[in-house]
Structures are given as C-alpha cells and as structure tokens.
C-alpha positions as a printed NumPy array, in Angstrom:
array([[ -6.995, -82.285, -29.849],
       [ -8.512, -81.739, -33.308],
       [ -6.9  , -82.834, -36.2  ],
       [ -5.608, -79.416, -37.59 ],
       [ -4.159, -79.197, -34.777],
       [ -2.177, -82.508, -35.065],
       [ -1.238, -81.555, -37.724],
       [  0.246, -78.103, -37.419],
       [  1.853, -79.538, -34.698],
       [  3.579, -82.237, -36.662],
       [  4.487, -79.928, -39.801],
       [  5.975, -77.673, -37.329],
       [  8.408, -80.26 , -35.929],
       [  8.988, -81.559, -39.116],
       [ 10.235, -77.915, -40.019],
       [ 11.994, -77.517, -37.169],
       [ 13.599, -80.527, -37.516],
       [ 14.822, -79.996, -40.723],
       [ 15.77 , -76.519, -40.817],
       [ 17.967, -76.953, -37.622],
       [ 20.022, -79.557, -38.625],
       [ 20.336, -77.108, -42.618],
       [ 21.5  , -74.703, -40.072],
       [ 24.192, -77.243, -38.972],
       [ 25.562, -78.067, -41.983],
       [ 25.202, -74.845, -43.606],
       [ 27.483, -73.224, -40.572],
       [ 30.656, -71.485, -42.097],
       [ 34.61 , -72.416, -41.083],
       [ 36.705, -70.514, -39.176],
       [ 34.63 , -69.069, -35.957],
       [ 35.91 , -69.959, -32.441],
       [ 34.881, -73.113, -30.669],
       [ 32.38 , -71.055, -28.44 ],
       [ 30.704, -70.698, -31.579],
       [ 30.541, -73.983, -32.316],
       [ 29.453, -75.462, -29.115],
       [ 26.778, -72.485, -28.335],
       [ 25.037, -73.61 , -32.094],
       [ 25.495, -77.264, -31.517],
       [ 23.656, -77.103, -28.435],
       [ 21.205, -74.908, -29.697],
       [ 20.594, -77.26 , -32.825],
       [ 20.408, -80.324, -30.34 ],
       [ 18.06 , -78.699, -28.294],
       [ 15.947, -77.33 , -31.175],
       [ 15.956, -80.801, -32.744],
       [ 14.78 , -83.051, -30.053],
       [ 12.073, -79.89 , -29.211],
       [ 10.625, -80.326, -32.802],
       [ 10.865, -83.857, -32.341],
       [  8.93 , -84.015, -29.166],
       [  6.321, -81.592, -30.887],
       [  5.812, -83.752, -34.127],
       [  5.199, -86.921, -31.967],
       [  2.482, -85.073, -29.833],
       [  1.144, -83.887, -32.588],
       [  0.963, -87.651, -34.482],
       [ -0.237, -89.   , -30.87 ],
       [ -3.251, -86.28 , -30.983],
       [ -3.459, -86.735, -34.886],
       [ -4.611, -90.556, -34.24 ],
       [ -6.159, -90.107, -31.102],
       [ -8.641, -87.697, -33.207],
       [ -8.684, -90.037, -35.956],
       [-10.189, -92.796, -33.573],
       [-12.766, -90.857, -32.25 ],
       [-13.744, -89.663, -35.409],
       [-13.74 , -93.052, -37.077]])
C-alpha cells in the first residue's frame, strides 16, 4: 500500500469517526425510541467501521514507511 493511500485511509476514519459521534450528540429530543436505537446502531457501526479503516490505513502507512526507509 503506498503511502497516500495510508493516508486517505486514515483521514477518512478519522472523519468518520468524528462526524458520527457529532451526529450523536447533535440528535434532537423528542423522536420515538425506534429512532433512537436505529441511529445508535448506525453511529456504533459507523464508528468502529472508521476505526477499523484508520488502523489499516496507519498499519499500511508504516509498513510503506519501512520499505521506503
């Protein structure tokens, strides 16, 4: 994996990350639990997804680096 790669890779989880869990806080009283549980699974899944992409890409990032260097 080349290193632009990497590192798309971990700025996209890092903006997944972080924009998932802005959704979470930023969600608005007084919708039914449905609502709720639908988003919270879809933030928990979204979050551990952007997770699992930034740590491939930080795996490939110094893989590259050390054959390279």
């Amino acid at each position: 994996m080349s290193r632009k790669i990497a590192g798309f890779l971990i700025i996209i989880g890092a903006f997944m990350v972080f924009e998932w869990i802005n959704l979470g806080f930023n969600l608005a009283d007084g919708h039914p639990t449905g609502f709720y549980v639908v988003h919270g699974i879809l933030i928990a899944v979204n979050v551990v997804l952007g997770v699992v992409l930034a740590l491939i890409g930080w795996r490939g990032y110094r893989g590259a680096v050390r054959q390279k260097g």
